[in-house]
LOMAR-280201 format. One record per residue: residue in one letter; x, y, z of N, C-alpha, C in turn. Coordinates in steps of 0.02 Angstrom, whole numbers, padded with zeros to 5 digits, always signed. Atoms other than C-alpha are relative to their C-alpha. Layout:
aXYZXYZXYZ;...
//
This chain:
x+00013+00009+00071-01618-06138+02622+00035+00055-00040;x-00042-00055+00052-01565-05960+02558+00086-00019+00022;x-00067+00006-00015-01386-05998+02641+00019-00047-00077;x-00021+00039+00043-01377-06151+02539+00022+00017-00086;x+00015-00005+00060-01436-06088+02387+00072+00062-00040;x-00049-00046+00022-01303-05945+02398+00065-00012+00003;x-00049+00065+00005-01171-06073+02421+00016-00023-00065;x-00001+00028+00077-01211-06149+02247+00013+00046-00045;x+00016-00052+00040-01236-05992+02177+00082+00024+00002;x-00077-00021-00013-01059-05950+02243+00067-00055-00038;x-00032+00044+00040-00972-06114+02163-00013+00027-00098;x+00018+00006+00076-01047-06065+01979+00018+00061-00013;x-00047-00045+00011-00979-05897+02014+00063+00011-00010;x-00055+00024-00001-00815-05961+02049+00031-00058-00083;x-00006+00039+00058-00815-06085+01891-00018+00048-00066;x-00019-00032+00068-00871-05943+01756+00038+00065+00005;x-00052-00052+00004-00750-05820+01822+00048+00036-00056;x-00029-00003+00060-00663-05848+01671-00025+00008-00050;x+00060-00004+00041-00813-05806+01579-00013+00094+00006;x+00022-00064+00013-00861-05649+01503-00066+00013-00007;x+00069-00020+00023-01036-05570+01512-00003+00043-00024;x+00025-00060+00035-01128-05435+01436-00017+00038+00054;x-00004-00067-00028-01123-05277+01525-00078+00015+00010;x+00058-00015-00002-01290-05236+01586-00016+00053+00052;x-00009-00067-00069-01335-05057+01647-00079-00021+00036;x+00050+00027-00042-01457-05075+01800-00053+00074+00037;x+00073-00047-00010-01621-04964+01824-00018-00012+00066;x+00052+00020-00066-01758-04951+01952-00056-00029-00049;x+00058+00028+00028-01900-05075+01915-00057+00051+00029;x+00049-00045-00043-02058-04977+01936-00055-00053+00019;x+00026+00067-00029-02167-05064+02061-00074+00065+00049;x+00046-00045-00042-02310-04973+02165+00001-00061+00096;x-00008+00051-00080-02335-05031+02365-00044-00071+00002;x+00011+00065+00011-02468-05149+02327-00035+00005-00085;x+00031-00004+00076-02508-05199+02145-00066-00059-00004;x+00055+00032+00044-02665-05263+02039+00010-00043-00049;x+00002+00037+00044-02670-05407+01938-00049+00025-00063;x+00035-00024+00030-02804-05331+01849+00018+00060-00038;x-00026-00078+00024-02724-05164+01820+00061-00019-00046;x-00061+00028+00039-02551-05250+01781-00037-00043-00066;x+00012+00026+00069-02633-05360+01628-00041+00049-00041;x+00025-00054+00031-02726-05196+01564+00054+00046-00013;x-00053-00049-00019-02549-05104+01554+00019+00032+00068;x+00002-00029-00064-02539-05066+01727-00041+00085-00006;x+00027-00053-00003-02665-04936+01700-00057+00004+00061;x+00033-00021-00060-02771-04865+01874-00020+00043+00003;x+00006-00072-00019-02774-04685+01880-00080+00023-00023;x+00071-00036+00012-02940-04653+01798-00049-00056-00015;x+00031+00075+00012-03011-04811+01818-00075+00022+00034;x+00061-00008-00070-03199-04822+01903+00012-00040+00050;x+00017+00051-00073-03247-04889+02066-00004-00079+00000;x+00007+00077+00014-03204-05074+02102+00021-00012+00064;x-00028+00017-00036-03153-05155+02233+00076-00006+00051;x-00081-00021-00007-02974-05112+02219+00012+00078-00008;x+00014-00063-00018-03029-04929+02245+00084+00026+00029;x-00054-00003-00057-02865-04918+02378+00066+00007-00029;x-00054+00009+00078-02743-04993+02228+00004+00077-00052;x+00008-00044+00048-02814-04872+02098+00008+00078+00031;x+00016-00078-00041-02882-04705+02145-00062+00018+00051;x+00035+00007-00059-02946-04668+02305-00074+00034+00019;x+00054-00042-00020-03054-04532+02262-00072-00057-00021;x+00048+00046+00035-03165-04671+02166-00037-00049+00060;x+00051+00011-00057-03234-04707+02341-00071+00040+00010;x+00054-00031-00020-03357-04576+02344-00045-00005-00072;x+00047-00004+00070-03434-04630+02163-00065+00004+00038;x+00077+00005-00001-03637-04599+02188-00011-00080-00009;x+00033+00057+00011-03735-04762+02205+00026-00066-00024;x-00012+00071+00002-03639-04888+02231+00011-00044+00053;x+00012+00085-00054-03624-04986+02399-00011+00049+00070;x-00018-00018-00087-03647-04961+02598+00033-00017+00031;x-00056+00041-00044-03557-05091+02671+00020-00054-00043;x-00046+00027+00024-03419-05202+02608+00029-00046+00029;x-00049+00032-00019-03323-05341+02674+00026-00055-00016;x-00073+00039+00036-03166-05416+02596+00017-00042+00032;x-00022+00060-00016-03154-05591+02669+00089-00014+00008;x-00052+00018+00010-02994-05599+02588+00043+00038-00069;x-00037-00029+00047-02865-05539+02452+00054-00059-00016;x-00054+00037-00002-02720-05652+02391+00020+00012-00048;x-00043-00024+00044-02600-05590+02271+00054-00039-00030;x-00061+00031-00002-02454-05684+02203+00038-00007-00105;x-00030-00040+00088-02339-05609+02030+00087-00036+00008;x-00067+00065-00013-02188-05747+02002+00026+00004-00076;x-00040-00054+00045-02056-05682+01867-00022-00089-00057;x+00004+00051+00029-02060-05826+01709+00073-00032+00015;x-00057+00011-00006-01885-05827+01737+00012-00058+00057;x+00015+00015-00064-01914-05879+01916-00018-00075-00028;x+00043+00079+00031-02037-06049+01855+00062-00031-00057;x-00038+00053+00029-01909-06107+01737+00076-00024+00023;x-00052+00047-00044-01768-06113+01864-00033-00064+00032;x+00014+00072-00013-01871-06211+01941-00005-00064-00007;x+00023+00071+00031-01924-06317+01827+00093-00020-00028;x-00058+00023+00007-01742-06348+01790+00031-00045+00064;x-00054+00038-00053-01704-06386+01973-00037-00083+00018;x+00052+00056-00004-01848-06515+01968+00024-00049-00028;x-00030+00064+00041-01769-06611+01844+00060-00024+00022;x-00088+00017-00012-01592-06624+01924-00014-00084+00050;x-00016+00061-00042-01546-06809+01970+00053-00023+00011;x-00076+00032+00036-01383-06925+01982+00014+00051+00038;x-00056-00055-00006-01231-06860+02002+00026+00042-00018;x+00004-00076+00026-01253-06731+01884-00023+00048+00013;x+00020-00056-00038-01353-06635+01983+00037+00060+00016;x-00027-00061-00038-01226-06520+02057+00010+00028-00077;x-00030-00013+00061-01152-06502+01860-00053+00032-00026;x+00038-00036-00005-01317-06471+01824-00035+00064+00019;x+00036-00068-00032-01375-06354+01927+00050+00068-00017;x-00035-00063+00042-01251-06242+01897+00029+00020-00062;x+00017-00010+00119-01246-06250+01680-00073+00043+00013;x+00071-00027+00009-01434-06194+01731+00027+00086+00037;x-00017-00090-00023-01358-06022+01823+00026+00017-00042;x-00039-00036+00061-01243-05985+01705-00022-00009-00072;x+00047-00002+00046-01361-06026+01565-00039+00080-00007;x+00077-00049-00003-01492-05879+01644+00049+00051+00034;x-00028-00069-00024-01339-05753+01689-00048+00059-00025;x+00036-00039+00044-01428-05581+01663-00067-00001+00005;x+00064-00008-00013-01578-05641+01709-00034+00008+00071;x+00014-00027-00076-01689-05561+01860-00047-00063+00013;x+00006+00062-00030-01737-05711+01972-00067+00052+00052;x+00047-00058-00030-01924-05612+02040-00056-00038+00050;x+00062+00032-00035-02057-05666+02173-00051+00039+00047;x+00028-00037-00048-02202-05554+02260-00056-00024+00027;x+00033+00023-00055-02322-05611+02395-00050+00058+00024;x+00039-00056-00026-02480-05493+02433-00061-00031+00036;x+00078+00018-00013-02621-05524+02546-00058+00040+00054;x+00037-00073-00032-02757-05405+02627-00052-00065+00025;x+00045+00044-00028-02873-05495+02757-00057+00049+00038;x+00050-00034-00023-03043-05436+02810+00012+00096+00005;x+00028-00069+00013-03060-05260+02724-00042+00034+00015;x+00050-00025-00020-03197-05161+02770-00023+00066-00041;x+00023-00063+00035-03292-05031+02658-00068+00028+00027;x+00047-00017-00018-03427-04918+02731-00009+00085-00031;x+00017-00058+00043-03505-04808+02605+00075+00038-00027;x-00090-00021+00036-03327-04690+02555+00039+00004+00018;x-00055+00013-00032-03210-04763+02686+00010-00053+00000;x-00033+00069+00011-03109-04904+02698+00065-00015+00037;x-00078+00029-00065-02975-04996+02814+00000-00075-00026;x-00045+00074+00020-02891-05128+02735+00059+00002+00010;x-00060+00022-00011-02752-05212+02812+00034-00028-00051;x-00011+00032+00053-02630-05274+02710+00077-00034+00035;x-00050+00032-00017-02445-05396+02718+00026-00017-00072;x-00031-00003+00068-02338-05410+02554+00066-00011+00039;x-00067+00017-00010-02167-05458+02519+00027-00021-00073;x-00021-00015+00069-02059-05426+02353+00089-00024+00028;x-00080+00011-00001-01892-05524+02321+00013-00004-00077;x-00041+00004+00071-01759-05508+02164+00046-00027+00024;x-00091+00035-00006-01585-05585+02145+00008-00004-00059;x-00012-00020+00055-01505-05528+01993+00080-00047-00011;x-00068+00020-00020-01349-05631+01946+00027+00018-00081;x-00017-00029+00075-01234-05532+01797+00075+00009+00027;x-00057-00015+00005-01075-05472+01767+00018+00065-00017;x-00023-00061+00014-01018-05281+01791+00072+00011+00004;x-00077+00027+00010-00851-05261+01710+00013-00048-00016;x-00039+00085+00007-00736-05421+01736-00039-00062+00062;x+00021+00046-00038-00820-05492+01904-00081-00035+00015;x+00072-00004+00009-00982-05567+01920-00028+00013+00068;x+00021-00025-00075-01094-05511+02066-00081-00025-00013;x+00072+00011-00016-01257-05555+02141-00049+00064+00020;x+00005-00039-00041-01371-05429+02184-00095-00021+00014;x+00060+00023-00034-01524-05459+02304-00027+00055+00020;x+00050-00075-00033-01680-05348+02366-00047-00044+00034;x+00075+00038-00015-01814-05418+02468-00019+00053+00072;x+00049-00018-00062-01936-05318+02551-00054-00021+00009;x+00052+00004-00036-02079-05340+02669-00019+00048+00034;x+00049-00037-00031-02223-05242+02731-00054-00027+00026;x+00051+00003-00049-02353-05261+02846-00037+00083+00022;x+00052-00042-00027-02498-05128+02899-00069+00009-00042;x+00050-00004+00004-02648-05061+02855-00018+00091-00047;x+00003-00062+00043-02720-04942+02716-00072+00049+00014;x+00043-00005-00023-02847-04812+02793-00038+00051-00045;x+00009-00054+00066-02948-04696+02634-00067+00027+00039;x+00057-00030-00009-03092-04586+02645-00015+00047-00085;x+00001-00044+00055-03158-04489+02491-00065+00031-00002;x+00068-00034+00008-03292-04363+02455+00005+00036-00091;x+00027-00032+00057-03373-04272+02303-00003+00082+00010;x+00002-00071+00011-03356-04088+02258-00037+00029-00034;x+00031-00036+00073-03487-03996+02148-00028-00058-00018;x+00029+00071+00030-03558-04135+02033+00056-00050-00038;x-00038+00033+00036-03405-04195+01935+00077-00010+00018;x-00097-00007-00049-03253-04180+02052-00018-00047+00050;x-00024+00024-00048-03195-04295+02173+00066-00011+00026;x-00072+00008-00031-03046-04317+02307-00009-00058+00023;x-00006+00069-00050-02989-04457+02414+00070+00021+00026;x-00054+00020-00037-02846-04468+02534+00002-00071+00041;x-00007+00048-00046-02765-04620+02626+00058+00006+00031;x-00053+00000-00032-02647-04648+02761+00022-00076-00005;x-00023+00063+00004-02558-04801+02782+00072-00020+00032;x-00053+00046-00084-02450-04846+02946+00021-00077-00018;x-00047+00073+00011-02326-04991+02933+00054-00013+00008;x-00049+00001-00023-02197-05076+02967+00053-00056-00057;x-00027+00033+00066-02057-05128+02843+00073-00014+00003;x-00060+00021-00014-01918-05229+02839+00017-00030-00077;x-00011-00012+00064-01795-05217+02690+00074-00025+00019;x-00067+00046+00020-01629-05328+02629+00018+00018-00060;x-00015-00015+00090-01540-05249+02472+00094+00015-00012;x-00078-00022+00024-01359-05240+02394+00020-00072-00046;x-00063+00057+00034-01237-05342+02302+00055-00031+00048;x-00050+00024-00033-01133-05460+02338+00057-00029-00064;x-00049+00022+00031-00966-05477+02269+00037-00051-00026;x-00013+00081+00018-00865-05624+02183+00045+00000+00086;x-00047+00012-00060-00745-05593+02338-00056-00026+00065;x+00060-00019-00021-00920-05583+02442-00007-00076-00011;x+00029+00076+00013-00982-05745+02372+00045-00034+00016;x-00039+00038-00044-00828-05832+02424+00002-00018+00047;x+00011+00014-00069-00847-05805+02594-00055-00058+00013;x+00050+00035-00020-01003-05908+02601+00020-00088-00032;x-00023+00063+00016-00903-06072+02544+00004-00029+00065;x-00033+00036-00052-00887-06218+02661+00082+00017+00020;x+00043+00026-00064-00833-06230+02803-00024+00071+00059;x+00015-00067-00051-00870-06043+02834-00074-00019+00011;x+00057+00019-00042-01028-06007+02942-00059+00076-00013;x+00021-00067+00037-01069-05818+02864-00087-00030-00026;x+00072-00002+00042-01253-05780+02841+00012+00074-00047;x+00008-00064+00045-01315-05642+02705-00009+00067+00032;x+00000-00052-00029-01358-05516+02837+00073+00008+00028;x-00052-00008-00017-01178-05522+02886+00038+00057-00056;x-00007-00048+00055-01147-05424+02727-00027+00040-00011;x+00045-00068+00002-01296-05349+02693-00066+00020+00034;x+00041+00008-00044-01386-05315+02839-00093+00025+00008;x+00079-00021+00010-01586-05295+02852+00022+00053+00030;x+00013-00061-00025-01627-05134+02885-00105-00003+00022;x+00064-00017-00019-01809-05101+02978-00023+00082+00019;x+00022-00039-00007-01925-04951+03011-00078-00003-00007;x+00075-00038+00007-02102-04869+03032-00007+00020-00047;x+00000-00037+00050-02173-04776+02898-00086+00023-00001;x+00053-00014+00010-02321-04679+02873+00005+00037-00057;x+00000-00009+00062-02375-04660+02682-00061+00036-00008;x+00050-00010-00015-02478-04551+02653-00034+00019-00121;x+00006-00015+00079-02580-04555+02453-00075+00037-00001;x+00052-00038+00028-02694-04433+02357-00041-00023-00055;x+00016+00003+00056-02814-04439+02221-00066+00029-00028;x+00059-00061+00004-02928-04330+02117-00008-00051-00055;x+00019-00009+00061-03061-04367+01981-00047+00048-00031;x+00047-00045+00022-03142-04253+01871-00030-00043-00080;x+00023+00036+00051-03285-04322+01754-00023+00028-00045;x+00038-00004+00085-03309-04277+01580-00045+00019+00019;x+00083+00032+00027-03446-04359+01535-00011-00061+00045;x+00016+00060-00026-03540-04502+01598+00059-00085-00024;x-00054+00042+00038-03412-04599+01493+00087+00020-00027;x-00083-00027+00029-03263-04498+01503+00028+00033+00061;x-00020-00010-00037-03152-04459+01620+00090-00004+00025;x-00073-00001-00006-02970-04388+01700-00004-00020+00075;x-00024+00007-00074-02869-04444+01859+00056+00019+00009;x-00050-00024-00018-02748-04382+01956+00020-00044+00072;x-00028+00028-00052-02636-04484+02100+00056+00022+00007;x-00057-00012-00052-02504-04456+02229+00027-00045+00032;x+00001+00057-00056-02420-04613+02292+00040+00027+00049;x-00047-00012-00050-02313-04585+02445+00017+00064+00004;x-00015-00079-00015-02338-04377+02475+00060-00001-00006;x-00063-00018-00042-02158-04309+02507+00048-00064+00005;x-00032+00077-00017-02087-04489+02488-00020-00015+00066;x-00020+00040-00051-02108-04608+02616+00056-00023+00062;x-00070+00028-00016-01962-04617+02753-00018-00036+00062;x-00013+00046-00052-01911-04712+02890+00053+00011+00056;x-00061-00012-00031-01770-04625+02973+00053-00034-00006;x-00053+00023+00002-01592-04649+03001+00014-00067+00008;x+00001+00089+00011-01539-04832+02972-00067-00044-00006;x+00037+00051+00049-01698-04876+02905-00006-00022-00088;x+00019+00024+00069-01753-04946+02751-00002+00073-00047;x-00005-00061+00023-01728-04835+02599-00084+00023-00023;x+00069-00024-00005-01880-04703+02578-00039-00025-00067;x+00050+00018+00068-02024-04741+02442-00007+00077-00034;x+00012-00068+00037-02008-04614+02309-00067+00006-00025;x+00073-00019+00010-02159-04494+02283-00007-00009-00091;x+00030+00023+00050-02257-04537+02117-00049+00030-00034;x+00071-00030+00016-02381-04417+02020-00017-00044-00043;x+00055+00036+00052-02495-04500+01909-00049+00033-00037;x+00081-00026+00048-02621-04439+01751-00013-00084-00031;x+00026+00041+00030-02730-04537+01691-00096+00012-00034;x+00084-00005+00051-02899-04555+01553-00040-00063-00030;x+00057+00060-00006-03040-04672+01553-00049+00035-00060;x+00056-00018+00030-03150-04663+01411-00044-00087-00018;x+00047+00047+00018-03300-04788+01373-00021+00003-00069;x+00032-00004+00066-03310-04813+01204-00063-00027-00027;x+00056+00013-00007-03442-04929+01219-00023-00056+00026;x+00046+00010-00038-03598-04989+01292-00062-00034-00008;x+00046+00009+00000-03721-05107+01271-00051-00025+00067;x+00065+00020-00039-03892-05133+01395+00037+00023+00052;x-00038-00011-00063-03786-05085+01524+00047-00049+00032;x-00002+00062-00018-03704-05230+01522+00084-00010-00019;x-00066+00032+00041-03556-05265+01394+00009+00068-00001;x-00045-00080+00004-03421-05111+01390+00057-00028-00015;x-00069-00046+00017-03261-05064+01304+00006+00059+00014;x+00000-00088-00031-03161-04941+01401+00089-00018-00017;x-00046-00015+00021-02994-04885+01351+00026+00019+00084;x-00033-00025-00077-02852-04830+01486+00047+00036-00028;x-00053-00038+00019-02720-04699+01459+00037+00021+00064;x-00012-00039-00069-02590-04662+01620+00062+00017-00031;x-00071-00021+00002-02434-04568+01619+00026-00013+00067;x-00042+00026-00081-02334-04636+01795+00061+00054-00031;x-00072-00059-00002-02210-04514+01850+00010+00045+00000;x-00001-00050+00057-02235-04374+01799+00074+00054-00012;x-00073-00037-00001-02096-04288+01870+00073-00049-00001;x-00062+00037+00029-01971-04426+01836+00039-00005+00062;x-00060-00023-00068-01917-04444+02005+00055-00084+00018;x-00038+00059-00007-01854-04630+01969+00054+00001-00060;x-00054-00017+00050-01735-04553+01819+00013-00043-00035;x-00001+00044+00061-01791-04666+01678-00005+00021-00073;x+00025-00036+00075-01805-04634+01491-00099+00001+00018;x+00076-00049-00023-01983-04547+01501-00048-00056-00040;x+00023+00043+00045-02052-04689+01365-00003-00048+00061;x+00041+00039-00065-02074-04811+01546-00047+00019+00031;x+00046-00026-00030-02170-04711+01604-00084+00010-00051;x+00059+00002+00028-02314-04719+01472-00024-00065+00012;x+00023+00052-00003-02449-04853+01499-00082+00004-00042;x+00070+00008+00017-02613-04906+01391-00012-00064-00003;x+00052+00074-00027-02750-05031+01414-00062-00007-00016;x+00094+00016+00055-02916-05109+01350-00028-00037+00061;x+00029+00053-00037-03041-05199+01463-00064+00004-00046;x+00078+00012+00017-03200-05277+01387-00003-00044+00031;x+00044+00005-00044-03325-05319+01514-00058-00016+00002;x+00072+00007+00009-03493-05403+01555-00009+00012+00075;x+00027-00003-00089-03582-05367+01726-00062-00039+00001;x+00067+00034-00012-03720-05473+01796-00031+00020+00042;x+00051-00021-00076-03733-05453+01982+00042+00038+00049;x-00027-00045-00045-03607-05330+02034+00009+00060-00016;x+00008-00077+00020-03575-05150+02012+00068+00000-00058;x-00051-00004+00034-03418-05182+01929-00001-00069-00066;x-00014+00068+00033-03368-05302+01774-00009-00073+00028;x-00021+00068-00035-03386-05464+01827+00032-00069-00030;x-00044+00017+00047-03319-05544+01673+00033+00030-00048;x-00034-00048+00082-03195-05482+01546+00078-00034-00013;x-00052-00001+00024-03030-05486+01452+00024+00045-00002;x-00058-00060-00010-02876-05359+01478+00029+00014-00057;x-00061+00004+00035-02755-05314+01361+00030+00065+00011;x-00014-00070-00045-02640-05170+01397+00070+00014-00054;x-00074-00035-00004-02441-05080+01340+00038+00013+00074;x-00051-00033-00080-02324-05088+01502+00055+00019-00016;x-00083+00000+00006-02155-05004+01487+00007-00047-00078;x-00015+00026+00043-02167-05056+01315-00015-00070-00017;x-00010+00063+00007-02214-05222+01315-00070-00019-00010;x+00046+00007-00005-02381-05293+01284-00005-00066+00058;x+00016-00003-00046-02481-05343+01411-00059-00074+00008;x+00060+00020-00010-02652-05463+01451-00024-00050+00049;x+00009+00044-00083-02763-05555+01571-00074-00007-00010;x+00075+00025+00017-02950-05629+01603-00028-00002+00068;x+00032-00014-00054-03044-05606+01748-00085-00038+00007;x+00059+00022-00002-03204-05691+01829-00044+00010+00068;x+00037+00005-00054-03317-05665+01960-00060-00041+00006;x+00029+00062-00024-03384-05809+02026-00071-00012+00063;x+00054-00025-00030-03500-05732+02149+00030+00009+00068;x-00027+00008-00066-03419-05806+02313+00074+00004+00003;x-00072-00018+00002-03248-05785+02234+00002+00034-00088;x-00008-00042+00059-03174-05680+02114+00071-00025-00026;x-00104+00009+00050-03001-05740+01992+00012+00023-00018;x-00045-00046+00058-02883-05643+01905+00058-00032-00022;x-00043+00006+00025-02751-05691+01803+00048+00026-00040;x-00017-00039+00058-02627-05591+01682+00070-00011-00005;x-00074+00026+00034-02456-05606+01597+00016+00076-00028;x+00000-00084+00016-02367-05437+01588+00094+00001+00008;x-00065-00005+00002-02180-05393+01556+00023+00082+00048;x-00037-00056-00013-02066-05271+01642+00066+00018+00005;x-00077-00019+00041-01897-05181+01630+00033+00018+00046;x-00047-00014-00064-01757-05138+01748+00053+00036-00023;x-00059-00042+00015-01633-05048+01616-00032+00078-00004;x+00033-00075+00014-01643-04867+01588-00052+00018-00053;x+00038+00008+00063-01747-04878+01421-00039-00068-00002;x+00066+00059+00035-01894-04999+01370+00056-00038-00062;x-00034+00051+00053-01794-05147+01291+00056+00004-00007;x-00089-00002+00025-01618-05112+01339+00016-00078+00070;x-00020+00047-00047-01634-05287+01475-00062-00059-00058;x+00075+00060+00021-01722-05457+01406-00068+00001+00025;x+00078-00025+00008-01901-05441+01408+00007-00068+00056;x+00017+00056-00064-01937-05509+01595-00075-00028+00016;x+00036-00006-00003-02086-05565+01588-00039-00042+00061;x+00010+00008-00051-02207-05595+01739-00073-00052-00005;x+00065+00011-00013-02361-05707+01787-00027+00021+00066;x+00052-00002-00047-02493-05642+01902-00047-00021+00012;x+00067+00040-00022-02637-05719+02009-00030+00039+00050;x+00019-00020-00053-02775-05654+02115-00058-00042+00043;x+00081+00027-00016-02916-05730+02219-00018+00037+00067;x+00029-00021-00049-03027-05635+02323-00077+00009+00019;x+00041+00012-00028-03171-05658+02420-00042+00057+00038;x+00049-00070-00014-03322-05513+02459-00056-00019+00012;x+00098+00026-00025-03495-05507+02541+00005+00082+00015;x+00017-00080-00011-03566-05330+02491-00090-00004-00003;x+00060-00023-00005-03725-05253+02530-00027+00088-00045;
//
């Protein structure tokens, strides 16, 4: 299927050759190892979040909150964040009939030059929480394919990684208003990334026999990740965080996959308000990055976020509405807990040039459903 597809993709390269694009300089998207639907439609804000279920996601120290569970177990997780861009190729290729099809299909590439083609896959099966530890396995998988024009030629460029392992946290309390957490997180990761050239895309014309790893070959490796996280509380309604994703970066050794750059994180939770214990507005404030180690204009790196919340029968929200700022973009999403299942939904943009708003506003849908039996 991908052969094929990079076949077609290679004819519509060949036909707007003679075509000029717009110059588009190319960033790092910022992405964390596994993301929140919940967090992403609140601005991707985490860092000073409370205790939820996605403890592991957020901040780790928010395992050892006082009085909230003994035992835990996560049935299930299922994740899945699919670019808009992505859904309306589709829905373009859906419609192709006749013998215009091929004519078709490629007016629809060269229509969406410029645009990032996005798809990520997350799913965590039988988690386990006991009192302020936790071992959740997890399996994800993040693909792009960017198709533009640098200079005069046009080029493809592809990323798709996969991970597999397991996220292992522990956290305790310090004094009355401090807490830590650490996690480790063993895995194994296999990673596909580069461009491919107009000369590049040629090759893969009939009646050659060239696959994509012939060019740009997977790379695999181990990896042990290891993340931090502190909170210190205000007030009963106020509160800072601090995270570490990937200590020291993440590596993998020689001819593996490239390392996961390390990530500080601030972040401020305040509860503005509170009725019966029930309904809450809480604000989110994070700074990602701090030290800039993905060398973006510093304005990506700010994120804010709203959740209002009702709880019935769990420790956490169990209904609410998101709204958030990501990388500039606004943000939102709706959430439900159902008792025996929990949904998430949210619609959230993100950026890939050096600056907030120097690439078309890519914008993303996310879904979650997951399944819990706590005591």
């Amino acid at each position: 299927m991908m052969v094929r597809w990079l076949r077609a993709t290679s004819v519509f390269a060949a036909i707007s050759f003679i075509s000029m694009f717009e110059m588009r300089a190319q960033a790092t998207e910022q992405s964390r190892t596994l993301e929140s639907t919940r967090f992403l439609g609140r601005g991707n804000t985490f860092v000073a979040a409370l205790d939820s279920d996605e403890a592991t996601r957020a901040n780790l120290s928010t395992l050892a909150e006082p009085d909230k569970l003994r035992f835990q177990l996560r049935w299930f997780q299922i994740d899945a964040m699919v670019g808009k861009n992505t859904t309306n190729m589709i829905t373009d290729m859906t419609k192709l009939s006749g013998t215009s099809s091929v004519v078709s299909f490629l007016q629809s590439f060269r229509d969406r030059s410029g645009e990032r083609q996005s798809f990520r896959a997350q799913v965590s099966p039988l988690a386990v929480r006991i009192l302020s530890f936790e071992l959740a396995p997890f399996g994800l998988t993040t693909n792009f394919v960017d198709m533009r024009n640098l200079g005069t030629l046009p080029e493809v460029s592809i990323e798709s990684n996969s991970m597999a392992g397991a996220t292992a946290a522990f956290a305790m309390n310090f004094a009355k208003d401090f807490s830590v957490g650490v996690g480790i997180r063993p895995h194994v990761r296999y990673y596909i990334g580069g461009s491919l050239g107009f000369a590049d895309i040629a090759d893969f014309l009939p009646p050659s026999s060239r696959e994509i790893t012939d060019v740009i070959p997977m790379r695999s490796g181990t990896g042990l990740g290891v993340n931090l996280g502190g909170t210190w509380r205000l007030h009963p309604k106020m509160r800072l965080g601090l995270t570490v994703d990937d200590l020291g970066y993440t590596g993998y050794g020689a001819g593996g996959p490239p390392p996961i750059k390390q990530s500080i994180n601030l972040g401020y939770f305040w509860r503005v308000y509170e009725m019966a214990k029930a309904w809450t507005t809480d604000l989110f404030f994070d700074l990602h990055d701090v030290m800039n180690e993905s060398d973006e204009d510093y304005i990506r790196h700010l994120h804010m976020g709203a959740e209002f919340g009702r709880r019935y029968f769990s420790r956490d929200n169990d209904f609410g509405v998101v709204v958030g700022v990501n990388e500039g973009y606004f943000t939102g999403g709706l959430f439900a807990d159902l008792l025996f299942l929990r949904l998430d939904a949210s619609v959230y943009s993100v950026e890939s040039g050096y600056y907030a708003g120097q690439r078309d506003n890519d914008v993303r849908y996310s879904f979650s459903a997951r399944s819990t039996m706590t005591f």
